[in-house]
C-alpha positions in Angstrom: -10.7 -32.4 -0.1 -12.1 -32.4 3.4 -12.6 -29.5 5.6 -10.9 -29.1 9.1 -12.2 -26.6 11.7 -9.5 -25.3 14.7 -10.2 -23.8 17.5 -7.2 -21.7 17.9 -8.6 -20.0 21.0 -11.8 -18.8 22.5 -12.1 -16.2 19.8 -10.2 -17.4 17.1 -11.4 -20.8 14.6 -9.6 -21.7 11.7 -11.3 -23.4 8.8 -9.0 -25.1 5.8 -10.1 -27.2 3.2 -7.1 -29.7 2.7 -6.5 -32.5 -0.3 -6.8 -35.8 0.3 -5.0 -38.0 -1.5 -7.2 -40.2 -4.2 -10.2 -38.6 -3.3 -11.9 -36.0 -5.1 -15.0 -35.5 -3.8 -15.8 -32.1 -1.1 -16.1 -33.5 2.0 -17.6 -32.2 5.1 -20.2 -29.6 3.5 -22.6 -29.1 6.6 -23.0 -25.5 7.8 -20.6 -24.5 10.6 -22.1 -22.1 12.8 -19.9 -19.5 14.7 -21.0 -18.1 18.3 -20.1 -15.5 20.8 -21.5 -15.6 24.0 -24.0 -18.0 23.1 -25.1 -16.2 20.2 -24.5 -17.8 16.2 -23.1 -14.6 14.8 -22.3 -16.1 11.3 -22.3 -19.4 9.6 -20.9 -20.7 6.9 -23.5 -22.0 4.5 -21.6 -23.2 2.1 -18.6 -23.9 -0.3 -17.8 -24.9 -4.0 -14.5 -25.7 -4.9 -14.3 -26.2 -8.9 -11.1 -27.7 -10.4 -8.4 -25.3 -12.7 -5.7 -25.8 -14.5 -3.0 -23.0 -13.3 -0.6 -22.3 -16.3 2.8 -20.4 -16.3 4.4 -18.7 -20.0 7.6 -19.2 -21.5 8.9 -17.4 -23.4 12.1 -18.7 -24.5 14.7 -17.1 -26.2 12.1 -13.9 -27.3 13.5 -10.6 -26.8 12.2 -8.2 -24.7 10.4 -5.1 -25.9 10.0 -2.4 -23.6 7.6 0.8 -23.5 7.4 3.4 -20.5 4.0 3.6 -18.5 2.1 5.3 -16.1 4.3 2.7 -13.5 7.7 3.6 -15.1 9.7 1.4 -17.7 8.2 -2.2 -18.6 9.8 -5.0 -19.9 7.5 -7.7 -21.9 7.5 -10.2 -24.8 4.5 -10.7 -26.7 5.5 -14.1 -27.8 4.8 -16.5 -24.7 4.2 -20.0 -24.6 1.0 -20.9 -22.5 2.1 -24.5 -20.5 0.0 -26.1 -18.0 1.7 -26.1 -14.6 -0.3 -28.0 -11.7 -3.7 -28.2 -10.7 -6.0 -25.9 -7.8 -9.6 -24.6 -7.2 -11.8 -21.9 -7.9 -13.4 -21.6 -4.5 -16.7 -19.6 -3.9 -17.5 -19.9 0.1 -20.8 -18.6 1.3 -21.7 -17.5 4.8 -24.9 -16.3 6.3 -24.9 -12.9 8.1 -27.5 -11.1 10.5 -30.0 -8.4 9.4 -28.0 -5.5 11.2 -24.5 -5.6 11.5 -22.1 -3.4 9.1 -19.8 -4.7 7.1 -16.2 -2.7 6.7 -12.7 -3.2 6.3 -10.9 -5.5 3.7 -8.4 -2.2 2.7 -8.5 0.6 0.7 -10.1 1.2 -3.1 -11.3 4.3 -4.9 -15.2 4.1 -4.3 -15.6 5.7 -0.7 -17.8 2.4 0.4 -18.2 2.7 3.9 -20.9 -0.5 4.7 -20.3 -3.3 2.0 -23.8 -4.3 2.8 -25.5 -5.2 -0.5 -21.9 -4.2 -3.2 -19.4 -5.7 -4.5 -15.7 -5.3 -4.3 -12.9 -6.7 -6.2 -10.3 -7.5 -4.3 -7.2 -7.5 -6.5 -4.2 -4.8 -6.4 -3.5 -1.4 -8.2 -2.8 2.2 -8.3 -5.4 3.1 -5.5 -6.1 -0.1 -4.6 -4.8 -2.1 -1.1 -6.8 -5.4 -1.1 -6.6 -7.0 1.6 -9.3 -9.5 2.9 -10.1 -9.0 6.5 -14.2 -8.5 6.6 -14.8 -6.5 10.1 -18.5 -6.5 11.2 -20.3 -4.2 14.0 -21.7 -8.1 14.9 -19.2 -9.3 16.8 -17.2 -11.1 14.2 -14.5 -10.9 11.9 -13.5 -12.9 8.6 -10.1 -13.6 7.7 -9.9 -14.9 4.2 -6.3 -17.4 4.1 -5.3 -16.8 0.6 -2.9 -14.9 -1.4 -5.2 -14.5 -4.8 -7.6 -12.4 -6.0 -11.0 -12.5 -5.3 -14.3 -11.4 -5.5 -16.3 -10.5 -2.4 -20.4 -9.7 -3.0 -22.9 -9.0 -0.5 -26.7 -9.5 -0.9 -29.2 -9.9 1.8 -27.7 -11.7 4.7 -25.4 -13.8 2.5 -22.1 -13.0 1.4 -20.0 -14.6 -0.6 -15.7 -14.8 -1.1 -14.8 -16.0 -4.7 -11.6 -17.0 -4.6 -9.7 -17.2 -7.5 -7.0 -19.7 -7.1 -6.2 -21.8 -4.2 -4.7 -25.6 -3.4 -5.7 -25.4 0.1 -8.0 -22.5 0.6 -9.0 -21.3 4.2 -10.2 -18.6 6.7 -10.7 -17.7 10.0 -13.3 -16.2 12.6 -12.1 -14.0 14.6 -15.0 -13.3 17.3 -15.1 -10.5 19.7 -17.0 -8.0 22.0 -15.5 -4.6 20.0 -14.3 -3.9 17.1 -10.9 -3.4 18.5 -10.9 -7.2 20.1 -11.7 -8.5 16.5 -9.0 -6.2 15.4 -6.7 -7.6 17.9 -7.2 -11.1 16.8 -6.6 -10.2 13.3 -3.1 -9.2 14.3 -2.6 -12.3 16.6 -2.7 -14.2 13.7 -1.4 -12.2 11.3 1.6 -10.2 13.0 1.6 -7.0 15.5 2.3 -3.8 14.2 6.1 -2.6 14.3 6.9 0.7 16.0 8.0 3.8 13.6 10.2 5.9 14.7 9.4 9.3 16.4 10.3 12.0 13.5 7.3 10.0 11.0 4.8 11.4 12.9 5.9 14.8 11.9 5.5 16.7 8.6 6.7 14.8 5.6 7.7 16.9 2.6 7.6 15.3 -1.2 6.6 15.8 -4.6 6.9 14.9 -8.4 10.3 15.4 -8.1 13.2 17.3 -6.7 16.0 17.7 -9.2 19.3 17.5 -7.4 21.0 17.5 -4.3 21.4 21.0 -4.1 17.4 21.6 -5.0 16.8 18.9 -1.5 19.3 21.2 0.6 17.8 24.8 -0.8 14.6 23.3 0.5 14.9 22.4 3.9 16.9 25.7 4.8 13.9 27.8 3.1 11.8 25.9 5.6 13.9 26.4 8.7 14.5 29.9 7.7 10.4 30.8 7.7 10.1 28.3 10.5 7.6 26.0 9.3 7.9 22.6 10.6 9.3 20.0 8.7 10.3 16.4 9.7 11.3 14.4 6.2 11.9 15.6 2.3 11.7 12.6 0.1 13.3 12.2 -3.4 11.2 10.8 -5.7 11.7 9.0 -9.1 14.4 9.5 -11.2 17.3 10.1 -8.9 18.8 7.9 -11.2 20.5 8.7 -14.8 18.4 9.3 -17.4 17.9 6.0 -19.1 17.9 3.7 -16.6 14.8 3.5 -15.1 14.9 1.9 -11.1 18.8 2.2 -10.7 19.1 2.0 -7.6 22.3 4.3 -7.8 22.3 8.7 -8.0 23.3 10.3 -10.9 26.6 12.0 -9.9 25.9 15.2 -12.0 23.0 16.3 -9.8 23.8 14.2 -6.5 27.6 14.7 -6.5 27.9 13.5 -3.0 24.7 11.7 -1.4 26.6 11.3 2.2 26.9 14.7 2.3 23.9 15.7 1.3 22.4 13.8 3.9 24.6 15.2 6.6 23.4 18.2 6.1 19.5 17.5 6.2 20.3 15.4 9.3 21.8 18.7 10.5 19.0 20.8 9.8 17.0 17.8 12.1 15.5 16.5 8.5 15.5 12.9 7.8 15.4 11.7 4.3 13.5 9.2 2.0 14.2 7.7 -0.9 11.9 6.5 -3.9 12.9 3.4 -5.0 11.3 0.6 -7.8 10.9 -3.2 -8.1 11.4 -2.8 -12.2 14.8 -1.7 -13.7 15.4 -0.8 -16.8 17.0 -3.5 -18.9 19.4 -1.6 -19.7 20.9 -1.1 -15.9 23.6 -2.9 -13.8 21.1 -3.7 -11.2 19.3 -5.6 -13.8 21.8 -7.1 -15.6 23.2 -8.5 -12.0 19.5 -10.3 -11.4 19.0 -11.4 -14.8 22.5 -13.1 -14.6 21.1 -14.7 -11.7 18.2 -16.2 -12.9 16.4 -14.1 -10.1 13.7 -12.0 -12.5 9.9 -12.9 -12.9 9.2 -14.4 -16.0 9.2 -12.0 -18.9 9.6 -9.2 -16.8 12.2 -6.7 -15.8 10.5 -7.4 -12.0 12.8 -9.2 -9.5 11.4 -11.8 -8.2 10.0 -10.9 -4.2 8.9 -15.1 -4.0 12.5 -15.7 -4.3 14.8 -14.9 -0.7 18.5 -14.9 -2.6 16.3 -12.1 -4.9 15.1 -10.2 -2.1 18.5 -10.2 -0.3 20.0 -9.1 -3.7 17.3 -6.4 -3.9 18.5 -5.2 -0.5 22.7 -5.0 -1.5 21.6 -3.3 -4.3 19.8 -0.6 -2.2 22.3 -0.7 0.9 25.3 -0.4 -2.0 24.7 3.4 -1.8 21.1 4.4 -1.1 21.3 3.4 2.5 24.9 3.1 3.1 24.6 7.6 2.7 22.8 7.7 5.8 19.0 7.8 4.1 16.4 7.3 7.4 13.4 5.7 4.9 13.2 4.3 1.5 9.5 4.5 -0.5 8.8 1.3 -2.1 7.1 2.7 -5.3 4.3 0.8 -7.7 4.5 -2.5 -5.4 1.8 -4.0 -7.7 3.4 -3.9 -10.6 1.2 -5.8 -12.7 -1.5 -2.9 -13.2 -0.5 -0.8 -16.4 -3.4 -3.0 -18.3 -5.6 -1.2 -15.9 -4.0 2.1 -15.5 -4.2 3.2 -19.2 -6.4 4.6 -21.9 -8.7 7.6 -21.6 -11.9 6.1 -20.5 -11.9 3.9 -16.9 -13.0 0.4 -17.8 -16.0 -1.1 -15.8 -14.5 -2.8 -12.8 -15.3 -6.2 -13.8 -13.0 -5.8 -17.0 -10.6 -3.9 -14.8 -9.8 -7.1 -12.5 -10.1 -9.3 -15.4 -7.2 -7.7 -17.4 -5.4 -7.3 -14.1 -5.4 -10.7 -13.5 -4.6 -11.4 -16.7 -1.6 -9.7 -16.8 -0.2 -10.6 -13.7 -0.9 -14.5 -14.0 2.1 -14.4 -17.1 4.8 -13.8 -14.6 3.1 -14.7 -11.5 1.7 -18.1 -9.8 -2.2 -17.0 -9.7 -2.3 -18.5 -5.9 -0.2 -15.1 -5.2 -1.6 -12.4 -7.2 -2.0 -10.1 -4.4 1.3 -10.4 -2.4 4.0 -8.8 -4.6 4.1 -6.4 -2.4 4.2 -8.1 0.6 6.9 -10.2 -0.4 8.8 -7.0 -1.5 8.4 -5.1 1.8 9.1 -8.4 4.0 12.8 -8.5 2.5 13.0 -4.8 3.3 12.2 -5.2 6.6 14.4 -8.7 7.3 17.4 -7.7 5.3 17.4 -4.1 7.0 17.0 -5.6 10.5 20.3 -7.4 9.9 21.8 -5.0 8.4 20.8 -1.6 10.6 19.7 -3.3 13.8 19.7 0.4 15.7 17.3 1.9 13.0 13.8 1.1 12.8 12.6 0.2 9.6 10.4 2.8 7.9 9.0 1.5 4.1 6.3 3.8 2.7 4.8 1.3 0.2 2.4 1.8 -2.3 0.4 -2.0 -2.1 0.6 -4.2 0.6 -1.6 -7.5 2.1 -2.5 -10.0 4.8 -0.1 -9.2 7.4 2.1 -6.0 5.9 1.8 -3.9 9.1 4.5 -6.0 10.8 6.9 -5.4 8.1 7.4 -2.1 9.1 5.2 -0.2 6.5 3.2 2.8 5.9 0.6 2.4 3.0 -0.3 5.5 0.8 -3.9 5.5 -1.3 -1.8 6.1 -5.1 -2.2 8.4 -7.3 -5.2 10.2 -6.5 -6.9 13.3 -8.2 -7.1 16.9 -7.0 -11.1 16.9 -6.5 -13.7 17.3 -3.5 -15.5 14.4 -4.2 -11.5 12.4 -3.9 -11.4 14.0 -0.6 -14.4 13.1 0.8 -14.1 9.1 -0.3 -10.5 9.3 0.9 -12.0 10.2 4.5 -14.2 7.1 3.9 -10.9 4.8 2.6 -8.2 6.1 5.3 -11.0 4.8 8.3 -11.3 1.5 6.2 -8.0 0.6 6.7 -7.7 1.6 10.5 -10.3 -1.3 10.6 -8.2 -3.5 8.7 -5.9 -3.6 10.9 -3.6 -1.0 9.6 -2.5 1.5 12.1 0.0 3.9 9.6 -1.9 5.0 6.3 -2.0 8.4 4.0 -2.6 10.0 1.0 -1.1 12.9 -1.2 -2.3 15.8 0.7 -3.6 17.8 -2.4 -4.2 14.8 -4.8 -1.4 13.5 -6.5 -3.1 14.8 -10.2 -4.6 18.4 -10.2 -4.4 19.1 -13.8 -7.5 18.0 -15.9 -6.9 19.2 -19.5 -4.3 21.6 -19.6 -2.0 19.2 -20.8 1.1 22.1 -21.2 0.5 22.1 -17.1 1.2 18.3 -16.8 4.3 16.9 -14.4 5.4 13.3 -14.1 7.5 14.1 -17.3 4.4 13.9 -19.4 5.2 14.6 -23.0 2.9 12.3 -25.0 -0.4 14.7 -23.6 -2.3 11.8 -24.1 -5.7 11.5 -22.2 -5.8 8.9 -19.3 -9.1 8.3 -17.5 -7.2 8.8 -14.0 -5.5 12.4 -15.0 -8.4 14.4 -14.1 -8.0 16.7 -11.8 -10.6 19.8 -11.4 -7.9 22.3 -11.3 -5.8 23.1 -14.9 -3.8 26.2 -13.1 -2.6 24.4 -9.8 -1.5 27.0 -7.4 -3.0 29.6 -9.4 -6.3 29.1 -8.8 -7.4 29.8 -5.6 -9.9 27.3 -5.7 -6.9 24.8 -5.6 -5.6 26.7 -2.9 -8.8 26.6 -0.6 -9.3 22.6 -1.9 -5.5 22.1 -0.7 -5.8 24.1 2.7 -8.8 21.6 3.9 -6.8 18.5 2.4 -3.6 20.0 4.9 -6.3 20.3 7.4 -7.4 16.2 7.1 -3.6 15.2 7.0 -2.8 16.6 10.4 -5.3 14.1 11.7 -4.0 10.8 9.8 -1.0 8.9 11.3 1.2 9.8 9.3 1.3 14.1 7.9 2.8 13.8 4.2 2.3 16.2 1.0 2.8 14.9 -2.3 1.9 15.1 -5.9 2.5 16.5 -9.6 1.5 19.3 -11.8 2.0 22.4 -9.4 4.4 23.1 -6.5 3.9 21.6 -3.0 5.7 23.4 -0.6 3.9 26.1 1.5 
């Protein structure tokens, strides 16, 4: 390997480490210091690459069993074939900070870490976790890790150190600058500047686990415009489908008789509409049946394949073929890292080192490990291209559970999951929603009210809970929703937050959200 340093311009260098045909060895492993103004701000002290072996599974002709989760309907074989594929690195690189500077950004997580001075995050995606490595300092410097794959970053002293996972040609960049907005600028020079939303999603965006029917989404709106409260959007969450076949993405005619004109007439009460929609389809569905014929599915999954351009052009007729074709203004890109059930299941929360271990785990059988992180930024870039093409006068709007490196171009605004119903949630998520401002995201929310509010009052669960099994991340403080005025109070200061966040949206399970 040997290491190449660009200046790209004043403020931005570029660092890759590239192969070199018959020779092994690390090349070039003398500190590179980084300046601004004169000053070294951060230098790079060192870096390990260590050979792997990146595998894929087969699984041949082995059915496919299937068993519903937290993230819907999954598709899986336990009997896979473990065949080497090609060879990468594990790649640690070390860098040597000040004594003062903070260190934030690099997304959104659960912990309500403000200054990753001295911590450690794992940087891999899930259910309330947006991993995305961009490292902005109060210092005058930014780092840009250039990888797809998980990682581990740690901070001790004034070293810190990225741990990648799985890389051919690993990389970053320092992105230098006076303010935290110049770094922040640099960030989307390289990466891609943020698309414009349209005017009616900064408004009031109403949703929850679920409406029913057509009929339910009309009876809504007109309650809200007959008490004149405000209201921009209503979404329809899962299941608009027929029972059965999980991430269709076609209505059931018995409650949506007629989508068009059910949108007609939310567009004439100046409501726009969303639609929930799923990267995994039941097995048993037409829309998978059409990618499994072909060949355009993730290994043993019922995933479509986002890596793939004929799959995410497919993915896109499939949605157009009715969902957008009715007039719907936004479409909501549900569990966009779909390879977390290992860590979003049983009732205690696994330390996070085990957490990002079976994570990883998982994913790697139907994913190359180099791209563990961008599922969903594969998923919401053919949104975006395909509905360019195809709606050129509509601005793309793609509320999206997971994104990465580069996803505010695409057109996106990313949620924090499925949060609890607690004050302690509230305050971290004040923490998290600043975070990924200073990654570079400018439209991010939450479930006003936290998605879960029921703790063990399992006769009070939604999401279609019937198994009232324990899960560590069902813990609400609130077992009577609404009823309790404690819920009330903890949801009027949640409403109070949202107002201030780009983008104003309710949501969640268990007990009513509207007014």
């Amino acid at each position: 390997m040997k290491r190449k340093v660009e200046k790209i311009n004043e403020e931005i260098t570029k660092v890759t480490y590239t192969a070199d045909a018959g020779d092994d060895d690390l090349l070039d492993t003398a500190p590179i210091d980084f300046t601004w103004n004169g000053r070294i701000v951060i230098t790079q002290a060192g870096a390990e690459l260590t050979p792997v072996t990146v595998y894929r599974y087969e699984a041949g002709d082995s059915a496919f069993l299937k068993k519903q989760t937290a993230n819907g309907e999954v598709a899986y074989t336990d009997k896979k074939v473990k065949i080497a594929d090609h060879d990468a690195y594990s790649v640690k690189l070390d860098f040597n900070i000040g004594n003062d500077e903070l260190l934030l950004g690099m997304g959104q997580y659960e912990d309500g870490i403000y200054d990753y001075r001295n911590h450690t995050e794992y940087l891999y995606e899930s259910n309330m976790r947006i991993a995305i490595p961009f490292l902005v300092t109060t210092g005058n410097y930014g780092i840009l890790i250039d990888s797809e794959s998980s990682m581990i970053f740690t901070s001790e002293g004034n070293r810190i150190t990225f741990t990648i996972d799985c890389a051919r040609e690993p990389g970053y960049y320092i992105i230098t600058g006076e303010t935290i907005n110049d770094i922040i600028h640099g960030y989307h020079l390289i990466t891609g500047m943020p698309s414009m939303l349209p005017r009616w999603t900064f408004g009031y965006i109403q949703s929850k686990e679920r409406y029913q029917s057509g009929v339910e989404l009309e009876d809504i709106v007109s309650t809200f415009r007959a008490k004149n409260i405000p209201i921009d959007c209503i979404v329809q969450d899962w299941f608009s489908w027929e029972d059965g076949l999980w991430g269709e993405k076609k209505f059931d005619k018995k409650r949506y008789p007629d989508l068009p004109s059910t949108v007609r007439k939310l567009h004439d009460d100046h409501v726009r509409f969303m639609v929930s929609i799923w990267p995994n389809m039941s097995t048993d569905s037409d829309n998978y049946s059409e990618f499994a014929d072909k060949d355009l599915l993730l290994p043993n999954s019922n995933l479509y394949d986002v890596f793939d351009e004929n799959a995410r052009n497919l993915y896109w007729k499939q949605a157009q073929a009715e969902i957008m074709s009715s007039g719907t203004d936004a479409l909501w890109c549900d569990n966009a890292e779909p390879f977390s059930d290992a860590d979003w299941s049983g009732e205690v929360k696994k330390p996070e080192n085990e957490r990002y271990r079976v994570v990883k785990e998982l994913s790697e059988q139907s994913m190359d490990p180099e791209m563990l992180n961008s599922y969903g930024l594969y998923h919401a870039k053919g949104i975006y291209d395909n509905w360019r093409k195809t709606l050129p006068d509509k601005r793309v709007v793609n509320l999206t559970r997971s994104g990465y490196t580069g996803i505010q171009k695409y057109g996106t605004i990313l949620w924090s999951g499925d949060i609890c119903a607690t004050y302690d949630t509230l305050r971290k998520q004040i923490t998290e929603g600043i975070k990924m401002g200073l990654t570079g995201m400018p439209y991010w929310t939450l479930d006003i009210g936290g998605f879960f509010v029921v703790n063990d009052k399992y006769e009070n669960r939604g999401c279609n809970d019937q198994s009232h099994t324990p899960v560590w991340f069902w813990h609400g403080d609130y077992n009577d929703g609404v009823e309790d005025k404690g819920y009330r109070e903890l949801y009027v200061r949640w409403l109070e937050f949202g107002t201030f966040l780009p983008v104003f949206r309710s949501h969640g399970t268990d007990t009513p959200r509207e007014p």
